[in-house]
Biotite code that builds the C-alpha atoms (Angstrom):
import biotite.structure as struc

atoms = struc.array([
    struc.Atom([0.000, 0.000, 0.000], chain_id="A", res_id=1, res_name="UNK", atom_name="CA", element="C"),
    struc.Atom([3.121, 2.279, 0.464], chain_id="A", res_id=2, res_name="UNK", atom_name="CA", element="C"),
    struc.Atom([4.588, 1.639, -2.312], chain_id="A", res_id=3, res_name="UNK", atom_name="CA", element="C"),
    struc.Atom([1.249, 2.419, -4.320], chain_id="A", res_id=4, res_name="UNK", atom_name="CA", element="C"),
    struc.Atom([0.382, 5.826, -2.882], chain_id="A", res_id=5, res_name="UNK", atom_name="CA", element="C"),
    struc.Atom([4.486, 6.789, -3.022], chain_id="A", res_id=6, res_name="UNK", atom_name="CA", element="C"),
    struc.Atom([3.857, 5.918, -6.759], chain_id="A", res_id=7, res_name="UNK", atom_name="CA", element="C"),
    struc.Atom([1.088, 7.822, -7.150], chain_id="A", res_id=8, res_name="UNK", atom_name="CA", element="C"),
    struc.Atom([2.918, 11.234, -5.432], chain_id="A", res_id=9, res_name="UNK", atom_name="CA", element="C"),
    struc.Atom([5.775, 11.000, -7.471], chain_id="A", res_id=10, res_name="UNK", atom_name="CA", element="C"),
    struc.Atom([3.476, 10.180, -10.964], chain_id="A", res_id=11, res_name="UNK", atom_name="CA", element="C"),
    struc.Atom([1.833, 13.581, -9.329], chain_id="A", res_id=12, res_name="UNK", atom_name="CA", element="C"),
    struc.Atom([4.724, 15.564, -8.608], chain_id="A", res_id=13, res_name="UNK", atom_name="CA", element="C"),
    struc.Atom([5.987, 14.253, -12.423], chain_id="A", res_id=14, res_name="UNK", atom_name="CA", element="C"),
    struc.Atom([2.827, 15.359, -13.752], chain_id="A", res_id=15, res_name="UNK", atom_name="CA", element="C"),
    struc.Atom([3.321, 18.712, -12.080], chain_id="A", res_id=16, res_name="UNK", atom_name="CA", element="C"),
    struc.Atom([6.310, 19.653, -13.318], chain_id="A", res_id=17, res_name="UNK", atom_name="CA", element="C"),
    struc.Atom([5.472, 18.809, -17.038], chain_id="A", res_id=18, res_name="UNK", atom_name="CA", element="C"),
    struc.Atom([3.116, 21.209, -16.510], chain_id="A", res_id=19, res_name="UNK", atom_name="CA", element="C"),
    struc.Atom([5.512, 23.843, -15.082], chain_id="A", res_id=20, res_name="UNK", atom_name="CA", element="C"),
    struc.Atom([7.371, 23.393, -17.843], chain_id="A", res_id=21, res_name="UNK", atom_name="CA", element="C"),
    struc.Atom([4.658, 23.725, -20.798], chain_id="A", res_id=22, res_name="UNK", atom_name="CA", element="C"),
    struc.Atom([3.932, 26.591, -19.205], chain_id="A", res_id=23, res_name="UNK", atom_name="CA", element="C"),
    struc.Atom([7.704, 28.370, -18.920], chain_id="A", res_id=24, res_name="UNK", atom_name="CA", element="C"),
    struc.Atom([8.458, 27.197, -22.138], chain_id="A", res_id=25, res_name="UNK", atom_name="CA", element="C"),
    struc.Atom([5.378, 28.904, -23.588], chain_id="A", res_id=26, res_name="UNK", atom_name="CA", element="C"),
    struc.Atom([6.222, 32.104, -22.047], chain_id="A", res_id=27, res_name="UNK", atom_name="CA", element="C"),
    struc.Atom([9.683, 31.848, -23.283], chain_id="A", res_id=28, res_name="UNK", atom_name="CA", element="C"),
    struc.Atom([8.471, 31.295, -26.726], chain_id="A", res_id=29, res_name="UNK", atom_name="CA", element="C"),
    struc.Atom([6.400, 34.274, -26.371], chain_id="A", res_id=30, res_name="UNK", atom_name="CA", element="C"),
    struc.Atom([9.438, 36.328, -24.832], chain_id="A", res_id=31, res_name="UNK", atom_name="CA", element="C"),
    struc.Atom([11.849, 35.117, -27.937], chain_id="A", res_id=32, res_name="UNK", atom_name="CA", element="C"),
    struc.Atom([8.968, 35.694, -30.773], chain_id="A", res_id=33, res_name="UNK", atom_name="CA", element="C"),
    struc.Atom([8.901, 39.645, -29.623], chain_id="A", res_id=34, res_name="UNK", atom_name="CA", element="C"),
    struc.Atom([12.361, 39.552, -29.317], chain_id="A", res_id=35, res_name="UNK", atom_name="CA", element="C"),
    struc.Atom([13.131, 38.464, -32.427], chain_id="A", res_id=36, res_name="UNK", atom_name="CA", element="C"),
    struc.Atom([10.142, 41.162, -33.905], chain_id="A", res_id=37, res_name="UNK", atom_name="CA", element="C"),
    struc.Atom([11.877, 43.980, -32.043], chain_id="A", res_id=38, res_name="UNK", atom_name="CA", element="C"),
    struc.Atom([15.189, 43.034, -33.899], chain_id="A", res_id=39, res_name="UNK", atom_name="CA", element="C"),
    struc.Atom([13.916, 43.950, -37.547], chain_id="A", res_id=40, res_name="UNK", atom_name="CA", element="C"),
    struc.Atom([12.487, 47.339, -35.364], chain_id="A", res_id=41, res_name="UNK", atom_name="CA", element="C"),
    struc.Atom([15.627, 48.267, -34.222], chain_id="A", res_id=42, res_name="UNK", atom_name="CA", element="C"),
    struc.Atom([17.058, 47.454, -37.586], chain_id="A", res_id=43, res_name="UNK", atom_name="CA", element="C"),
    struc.Atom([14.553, 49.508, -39.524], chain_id="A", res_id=44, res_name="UNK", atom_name="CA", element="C"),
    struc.Atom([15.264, 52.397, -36.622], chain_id="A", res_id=45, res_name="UNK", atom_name="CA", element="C"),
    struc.Atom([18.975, 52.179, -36.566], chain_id="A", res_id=46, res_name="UNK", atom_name="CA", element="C"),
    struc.Atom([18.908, 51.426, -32.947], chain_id="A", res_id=47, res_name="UNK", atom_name="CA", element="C"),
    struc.Atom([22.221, 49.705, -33.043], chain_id="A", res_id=48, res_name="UNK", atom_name="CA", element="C"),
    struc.Atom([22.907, 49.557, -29.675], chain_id="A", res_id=49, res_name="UNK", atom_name="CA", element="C"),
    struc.Atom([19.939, 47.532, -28.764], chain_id="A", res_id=50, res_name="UNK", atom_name="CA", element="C"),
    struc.Atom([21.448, 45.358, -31.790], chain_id="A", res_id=51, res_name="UNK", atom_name="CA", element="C"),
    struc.Atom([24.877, 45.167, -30.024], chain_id="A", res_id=52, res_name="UNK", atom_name="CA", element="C"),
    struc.Atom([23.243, 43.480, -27.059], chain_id="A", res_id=53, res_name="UNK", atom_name="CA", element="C"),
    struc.Atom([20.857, 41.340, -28.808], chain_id="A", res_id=54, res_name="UNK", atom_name="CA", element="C"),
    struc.Atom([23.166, 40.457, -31.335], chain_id="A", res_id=55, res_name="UNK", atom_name="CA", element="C"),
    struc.Atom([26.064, 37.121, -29.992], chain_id="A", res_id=56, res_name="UNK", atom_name="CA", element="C"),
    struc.Atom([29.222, 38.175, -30.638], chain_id="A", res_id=57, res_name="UNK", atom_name="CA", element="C"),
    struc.Atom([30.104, 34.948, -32.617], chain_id="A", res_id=58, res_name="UNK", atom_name="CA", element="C"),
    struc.Atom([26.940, 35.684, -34.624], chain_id="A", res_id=59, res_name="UNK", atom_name="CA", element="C"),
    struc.Atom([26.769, 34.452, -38.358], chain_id="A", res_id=60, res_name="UNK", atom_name="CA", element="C"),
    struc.Atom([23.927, 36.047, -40.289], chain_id="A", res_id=61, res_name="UNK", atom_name="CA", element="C"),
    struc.Atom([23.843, 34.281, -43.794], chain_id="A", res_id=62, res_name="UNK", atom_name="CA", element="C"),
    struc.Atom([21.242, 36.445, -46.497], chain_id="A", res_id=63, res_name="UNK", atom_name="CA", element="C"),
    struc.Atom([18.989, 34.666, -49.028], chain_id="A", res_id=64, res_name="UNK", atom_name="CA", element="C"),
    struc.Atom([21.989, 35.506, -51.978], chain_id="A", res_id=65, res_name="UNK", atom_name="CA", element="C"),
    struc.Atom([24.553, 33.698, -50.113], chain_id="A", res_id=66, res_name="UNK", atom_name="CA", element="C"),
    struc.Atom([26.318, 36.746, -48.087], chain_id="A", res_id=67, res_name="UNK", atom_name="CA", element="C"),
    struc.Atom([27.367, 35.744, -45.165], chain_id="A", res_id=68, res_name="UNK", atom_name="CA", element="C"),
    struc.Atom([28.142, 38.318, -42.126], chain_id="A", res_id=69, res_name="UNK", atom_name="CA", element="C"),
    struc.Atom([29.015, 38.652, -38.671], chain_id="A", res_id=70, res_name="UNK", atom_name="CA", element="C"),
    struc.Atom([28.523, 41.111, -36.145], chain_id="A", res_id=71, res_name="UNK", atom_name="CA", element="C"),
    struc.Atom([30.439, 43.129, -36.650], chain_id="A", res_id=72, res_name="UNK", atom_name="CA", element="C"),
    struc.Atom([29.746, 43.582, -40.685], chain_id="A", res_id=73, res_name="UNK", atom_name="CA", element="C"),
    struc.Atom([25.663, 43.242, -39.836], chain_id="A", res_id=74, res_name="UNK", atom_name="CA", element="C"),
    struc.Atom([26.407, 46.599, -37.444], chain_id="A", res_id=75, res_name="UNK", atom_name="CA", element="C"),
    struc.Atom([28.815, 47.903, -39.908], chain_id="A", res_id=76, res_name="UNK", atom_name="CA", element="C"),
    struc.Atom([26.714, 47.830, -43.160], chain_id="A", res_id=77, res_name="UNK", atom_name="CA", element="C"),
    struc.Atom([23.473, 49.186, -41.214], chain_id="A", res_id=78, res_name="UNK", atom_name="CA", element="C"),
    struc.Atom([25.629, 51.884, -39.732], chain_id="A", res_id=79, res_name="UNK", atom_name="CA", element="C"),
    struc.Atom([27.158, 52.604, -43.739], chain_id="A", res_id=80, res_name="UNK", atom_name="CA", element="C"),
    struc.Atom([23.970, 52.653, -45.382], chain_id="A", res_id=81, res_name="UNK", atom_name="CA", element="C"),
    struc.Atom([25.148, 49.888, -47.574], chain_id="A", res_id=82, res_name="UNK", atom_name="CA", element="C"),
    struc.Atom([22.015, 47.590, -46.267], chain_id="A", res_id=83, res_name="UNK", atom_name="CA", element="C"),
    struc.Atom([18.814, 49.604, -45.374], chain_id="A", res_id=84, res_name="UNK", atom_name="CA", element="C"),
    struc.Atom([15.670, 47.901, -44.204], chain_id="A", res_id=85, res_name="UNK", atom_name="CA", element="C"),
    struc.Atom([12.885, 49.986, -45.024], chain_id="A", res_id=86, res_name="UNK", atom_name="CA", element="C"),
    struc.Atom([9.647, 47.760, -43.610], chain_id="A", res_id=87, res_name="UNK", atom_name="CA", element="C"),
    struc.Atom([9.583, 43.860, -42.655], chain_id="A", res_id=88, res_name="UNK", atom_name="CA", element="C"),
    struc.Atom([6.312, 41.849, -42.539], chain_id="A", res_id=89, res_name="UNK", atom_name="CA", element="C"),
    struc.Atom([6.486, 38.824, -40.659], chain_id="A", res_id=90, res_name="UNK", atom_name="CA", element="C"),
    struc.Atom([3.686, 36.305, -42.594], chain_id="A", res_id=91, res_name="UNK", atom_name="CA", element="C"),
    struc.Atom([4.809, 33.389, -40.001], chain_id="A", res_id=92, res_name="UNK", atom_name="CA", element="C"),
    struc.Atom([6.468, 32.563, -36.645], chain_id="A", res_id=93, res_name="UNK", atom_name="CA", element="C"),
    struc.Atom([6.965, 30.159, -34.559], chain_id="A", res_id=94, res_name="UNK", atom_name="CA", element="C"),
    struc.Atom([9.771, 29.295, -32.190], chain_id="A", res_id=95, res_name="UNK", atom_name="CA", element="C"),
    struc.Atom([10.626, 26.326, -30.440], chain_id="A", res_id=96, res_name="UNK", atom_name="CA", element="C"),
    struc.Atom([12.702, 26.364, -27.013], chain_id="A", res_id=97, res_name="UNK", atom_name="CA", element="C"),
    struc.Atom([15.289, 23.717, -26.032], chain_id="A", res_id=98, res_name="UNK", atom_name="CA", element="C"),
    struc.Atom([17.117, 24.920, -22.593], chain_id="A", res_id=99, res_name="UNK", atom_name="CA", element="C"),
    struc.Atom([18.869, 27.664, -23.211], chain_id="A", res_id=100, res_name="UNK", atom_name="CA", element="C"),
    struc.Atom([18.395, 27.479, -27.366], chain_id="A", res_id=101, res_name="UNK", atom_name="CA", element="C"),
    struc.Atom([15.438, 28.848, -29.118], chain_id="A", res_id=102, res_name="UNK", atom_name="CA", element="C"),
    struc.Atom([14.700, 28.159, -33.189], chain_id="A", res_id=103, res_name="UNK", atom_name="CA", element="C"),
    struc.Atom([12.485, 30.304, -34.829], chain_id="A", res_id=104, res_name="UNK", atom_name="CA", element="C"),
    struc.Atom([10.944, 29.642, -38.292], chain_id="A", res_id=105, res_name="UNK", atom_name="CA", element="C"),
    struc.Atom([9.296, 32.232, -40.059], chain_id="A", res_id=106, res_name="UNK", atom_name="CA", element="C"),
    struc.Atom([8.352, 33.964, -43.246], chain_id="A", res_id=107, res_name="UNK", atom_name="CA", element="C"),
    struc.Atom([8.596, 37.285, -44.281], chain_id="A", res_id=108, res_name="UNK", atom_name="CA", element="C"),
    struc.Atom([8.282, 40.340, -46.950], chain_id="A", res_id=109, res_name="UNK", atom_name="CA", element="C"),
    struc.Atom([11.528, 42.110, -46.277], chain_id="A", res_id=110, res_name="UNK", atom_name="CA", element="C"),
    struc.Atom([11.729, 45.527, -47.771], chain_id="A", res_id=111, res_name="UNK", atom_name="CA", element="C"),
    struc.Atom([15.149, 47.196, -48.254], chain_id="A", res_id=112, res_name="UNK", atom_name="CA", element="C"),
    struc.Atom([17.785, 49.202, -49.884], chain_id="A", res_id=113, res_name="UNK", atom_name="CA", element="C"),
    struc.Atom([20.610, 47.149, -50.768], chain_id="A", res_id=114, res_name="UNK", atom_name="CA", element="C"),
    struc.Atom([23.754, 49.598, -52.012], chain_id="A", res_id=115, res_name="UNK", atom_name="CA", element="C"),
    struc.Atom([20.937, 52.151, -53.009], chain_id="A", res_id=116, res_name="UNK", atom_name="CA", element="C"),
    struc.Atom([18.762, 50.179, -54.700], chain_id="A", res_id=117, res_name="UNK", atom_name="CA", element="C"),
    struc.Atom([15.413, 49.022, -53.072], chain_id="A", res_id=118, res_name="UNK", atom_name="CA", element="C"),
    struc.Atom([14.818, 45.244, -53.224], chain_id="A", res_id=119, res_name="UNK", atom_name="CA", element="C"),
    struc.Atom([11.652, 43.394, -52.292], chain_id="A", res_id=120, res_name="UNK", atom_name="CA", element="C"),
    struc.Atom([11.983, 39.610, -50.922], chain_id="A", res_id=121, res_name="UNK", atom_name="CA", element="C"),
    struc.Atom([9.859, 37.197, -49.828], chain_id="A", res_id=122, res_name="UNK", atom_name="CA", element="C"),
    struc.Atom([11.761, 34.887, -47.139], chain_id="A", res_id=123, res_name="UNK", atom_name="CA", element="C"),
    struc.Atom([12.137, 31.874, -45.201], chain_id="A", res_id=124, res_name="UNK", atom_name="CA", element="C"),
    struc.Atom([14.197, 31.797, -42.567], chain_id="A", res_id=125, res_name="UNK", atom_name="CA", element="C"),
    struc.Atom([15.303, 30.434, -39.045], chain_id="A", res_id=126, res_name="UNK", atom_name="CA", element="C"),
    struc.Atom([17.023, 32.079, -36.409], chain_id="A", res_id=127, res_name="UNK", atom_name="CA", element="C"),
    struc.Atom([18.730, 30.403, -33.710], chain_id="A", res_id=128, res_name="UNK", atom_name="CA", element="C"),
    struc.Atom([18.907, 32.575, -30.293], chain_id="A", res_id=129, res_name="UNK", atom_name="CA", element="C"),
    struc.Atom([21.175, 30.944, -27.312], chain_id="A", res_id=130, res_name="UNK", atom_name="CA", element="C"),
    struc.Atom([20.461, 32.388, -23.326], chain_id="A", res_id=131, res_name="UNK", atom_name="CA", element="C"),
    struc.Atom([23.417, 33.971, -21.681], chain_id="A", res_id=132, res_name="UNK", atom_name="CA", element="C"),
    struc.Atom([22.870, 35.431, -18.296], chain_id="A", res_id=133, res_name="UNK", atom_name="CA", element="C"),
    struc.Atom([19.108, 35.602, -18.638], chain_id="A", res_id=134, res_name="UNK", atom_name="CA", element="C"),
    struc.Atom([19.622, 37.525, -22.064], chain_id="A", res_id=135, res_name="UNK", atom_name="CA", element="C"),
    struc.Atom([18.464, 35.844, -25.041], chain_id="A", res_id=136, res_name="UNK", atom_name="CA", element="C"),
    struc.Atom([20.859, 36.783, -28.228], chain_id="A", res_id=137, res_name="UNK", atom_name="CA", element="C"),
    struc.Atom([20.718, 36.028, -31.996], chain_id="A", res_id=138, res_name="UNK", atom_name="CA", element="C"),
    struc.Atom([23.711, 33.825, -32.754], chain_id="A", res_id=139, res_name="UNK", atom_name="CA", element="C"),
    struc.Atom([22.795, 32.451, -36.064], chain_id="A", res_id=140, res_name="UNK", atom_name="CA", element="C"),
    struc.Atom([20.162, 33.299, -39.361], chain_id="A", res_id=141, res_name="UNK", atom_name="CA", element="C"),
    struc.Atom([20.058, 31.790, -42.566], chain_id="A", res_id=142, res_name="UNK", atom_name="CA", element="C"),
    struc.Atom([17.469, 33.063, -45.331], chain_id="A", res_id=143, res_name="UNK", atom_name="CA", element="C"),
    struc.Atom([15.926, 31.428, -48.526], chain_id="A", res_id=144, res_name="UNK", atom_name="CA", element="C"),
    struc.Atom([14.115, 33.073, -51.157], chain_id="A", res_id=145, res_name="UNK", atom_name="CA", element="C"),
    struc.Atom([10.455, 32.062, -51.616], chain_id="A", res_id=146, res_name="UNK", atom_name="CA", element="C"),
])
């Protein structure tokens, strides 16, 4: 009989913390989704040092044509003019948490000026954000055409 109700506390407890965790997992999914909307803001708004934090510093950001950047060249070609973004219109997004990595999917209309010229793309992409010290950053992005 003691071994049948301790089975049935720790099936409880068990039961319990899966919910726990749905439920912090959702909110961190919610947290990294706006996150990851505020980043094309403060792209669009040339708020680069909200970019320097949310951006990792090992960061590679690879564009739907192939270019790959880090940091560094991401801050440096907003800060140039080389790469504008005018407007982004995120169609789709989800994200998916896994510790302290989150995944996002989505699809987009990006708007921008690329060396002067505007360009309009339609893109799929996924962005992988890693937790350091309670602060979510961007530390990889690869985009496909649609």
């Amino acid at each position: 009989m003691k071994q049948l109700l301790l089975a049935i506390i720790l099936l409880s407890a068990l039961q319990l913390s899966a919910q726990k965790n749905k439920i912090d997992n959702k909110a961190t999914e919610i947290a990294v989704l706006e996150l990851h909307q505020k980043k094309f803001d403060w792209m669009i708004n040339k708020q680069y040092d909200s970019l320097q934090i949310v951006l990792e510093k090992e960061l590679i950001y690879v564009h739907s044509n192939g270019w790959i950047e880090t940091k560094a060249e991401v801050i440096a070609d907003l800060k140039s003019g080389k790469l504008n973004y005018i407007k982004v219109n995120v169609t789709e997004a989800k994200a998916r948490i896994y510790k302290n990595t989150a995944i996002v999917n989505g699809k987009g209309v990006f708007n921008v000026m690329l060396e002067g010229k505007p360009v309009e793309i339609n893109l799929l992409y996924t962005e992988v954000y890693i937790n350091k010290k309670n602060n979510w950053q961007l530390a990889s992005r690869h985009a496909n055409k649609l």
